[in-house]
N, C-alpha and C positions, 0 to 999 in steps of 0.2 A: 754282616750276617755270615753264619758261618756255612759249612755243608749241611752237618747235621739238623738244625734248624731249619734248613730249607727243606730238608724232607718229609719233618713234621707238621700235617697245614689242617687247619681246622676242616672237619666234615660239612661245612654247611658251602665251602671253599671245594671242595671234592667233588657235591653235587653239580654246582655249577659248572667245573670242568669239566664233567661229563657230559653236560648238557648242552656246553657251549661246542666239543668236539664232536655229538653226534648234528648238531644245528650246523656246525662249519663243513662234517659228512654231504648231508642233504643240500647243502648251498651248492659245494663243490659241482656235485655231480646231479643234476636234478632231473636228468632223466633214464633212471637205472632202472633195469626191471624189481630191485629191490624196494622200490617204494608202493607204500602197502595202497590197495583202492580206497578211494574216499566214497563212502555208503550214501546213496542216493537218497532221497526221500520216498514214501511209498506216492507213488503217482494218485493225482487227485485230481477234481473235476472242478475248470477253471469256474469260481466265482462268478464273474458279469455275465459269460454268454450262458448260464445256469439263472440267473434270474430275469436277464431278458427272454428264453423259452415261456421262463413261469409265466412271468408277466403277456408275453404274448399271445399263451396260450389260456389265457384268464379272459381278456378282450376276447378271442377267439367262442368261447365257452358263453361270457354274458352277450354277443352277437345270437347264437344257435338258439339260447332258452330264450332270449327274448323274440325271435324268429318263432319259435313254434309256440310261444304264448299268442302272438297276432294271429299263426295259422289256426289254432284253438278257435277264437275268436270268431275270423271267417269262419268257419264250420257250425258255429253256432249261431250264426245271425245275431251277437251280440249286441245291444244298441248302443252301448259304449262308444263304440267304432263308430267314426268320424269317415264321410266320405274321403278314398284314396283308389290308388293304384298300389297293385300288388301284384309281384312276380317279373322277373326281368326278359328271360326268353318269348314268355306267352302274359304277358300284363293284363292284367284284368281291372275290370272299374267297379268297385264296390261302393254301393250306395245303400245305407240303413232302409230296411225293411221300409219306415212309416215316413220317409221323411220328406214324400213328393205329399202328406197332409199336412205338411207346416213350413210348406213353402210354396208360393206360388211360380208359374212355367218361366218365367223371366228368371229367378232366382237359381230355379233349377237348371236350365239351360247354363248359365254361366258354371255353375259347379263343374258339369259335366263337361262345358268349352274348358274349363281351369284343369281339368284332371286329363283331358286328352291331350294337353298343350303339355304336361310331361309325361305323356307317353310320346308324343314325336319328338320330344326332344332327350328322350332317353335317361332321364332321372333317377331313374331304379341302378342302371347299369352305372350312373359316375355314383353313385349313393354306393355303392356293394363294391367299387373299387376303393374308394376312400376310408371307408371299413379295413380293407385287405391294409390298406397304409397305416390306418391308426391301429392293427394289432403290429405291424411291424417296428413304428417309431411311437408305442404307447408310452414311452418314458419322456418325450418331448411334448410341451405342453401348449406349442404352436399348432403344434399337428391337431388338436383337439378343439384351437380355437378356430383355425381354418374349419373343421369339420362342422360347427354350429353357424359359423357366415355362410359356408354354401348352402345351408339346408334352407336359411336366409331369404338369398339371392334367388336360389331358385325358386321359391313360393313368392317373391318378389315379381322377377320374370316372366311369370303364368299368369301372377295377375295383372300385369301391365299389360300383356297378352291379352286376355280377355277384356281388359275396358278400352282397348286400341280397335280391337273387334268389334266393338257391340257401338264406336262410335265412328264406325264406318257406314258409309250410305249403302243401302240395302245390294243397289246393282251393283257392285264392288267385292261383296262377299264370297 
């Protein structure tokens, strides 16, 4: 090959050299203040902890309306409403208006032993904590099944309670 032929090189051959001398530029020396900033993204709101709020604050929301539906309720003497205990600080014992006439005092006494057995044992207060947990870990589906065994256990517990009671000898009570 001659000189003159070597001077003559195809443009597609030019490109490359150019691109190969500013790529062996930038290797060279990689931290010049010559090198242009790389454009950030526009900052955005992480994903998951965006939809575990949503989520938590959905549980938190069907908690409150279903809360003031029951307090609805109490206030109307509804007969719907099943004997309970309502309210955690000052618990109160609610009994349907008519229903010491379809039940006799044995019957009723035991309701009334069943509903004060969680209130000393404070049932509202682990009931309104376990709430506070299921709007926290509402994406786990443990948490929810735990949530229906204790409601369980404790209506479980009250009434072992009261037939343990009522099969006690009178001087013992």
């Amino acid at each position: 090959m001659n000189s003159a032929t070597a001077s003559v090189t195809h443009p597609r051959l030019r490109s490359r050299n150019r691109q190969l001398a500013f790529v062996m530029d930038e290797i060279s020396q990689p931290f010049t203040a010559s090198a242009a900033p790389i454009p950030l993204a526009a900052p955005t709101v992480p994903l998951l902890p965006t939809i575990w709020i949503c989520g938590s604050a959905a549980v938190l929301i069907f908690w409150f309306i279903r809360w003031r539906r029951v307090d609805a309720m109490l206030r109307t003497s509804d007969p719907q409403l099943e004997p309970g205990v309502f309210g955690i600080v000052r618990p109160v014992l609610y009994l349907p208006p008519r229903i010491a006439d379809h039940l006799d005092d044995a019957q009723l006494k035991a309701i009334v032993a069943h509903e004060l057995c969680h209130i000393r044992s404070r049932d509202n207060l682990t009931a309104a904590l376990h709430m506070l947990v299921e709007a926290v870990f509402w994406f786990h589906p443990l948490v929810w099944w735990i949530g229906a065994r204790l409601v369980d256990e404790r209506e479980r517990a009250c009434d072992e309670e009261v037939v343990a009671e009522r099969q006690r000898p009178r001087s013992l009570r």
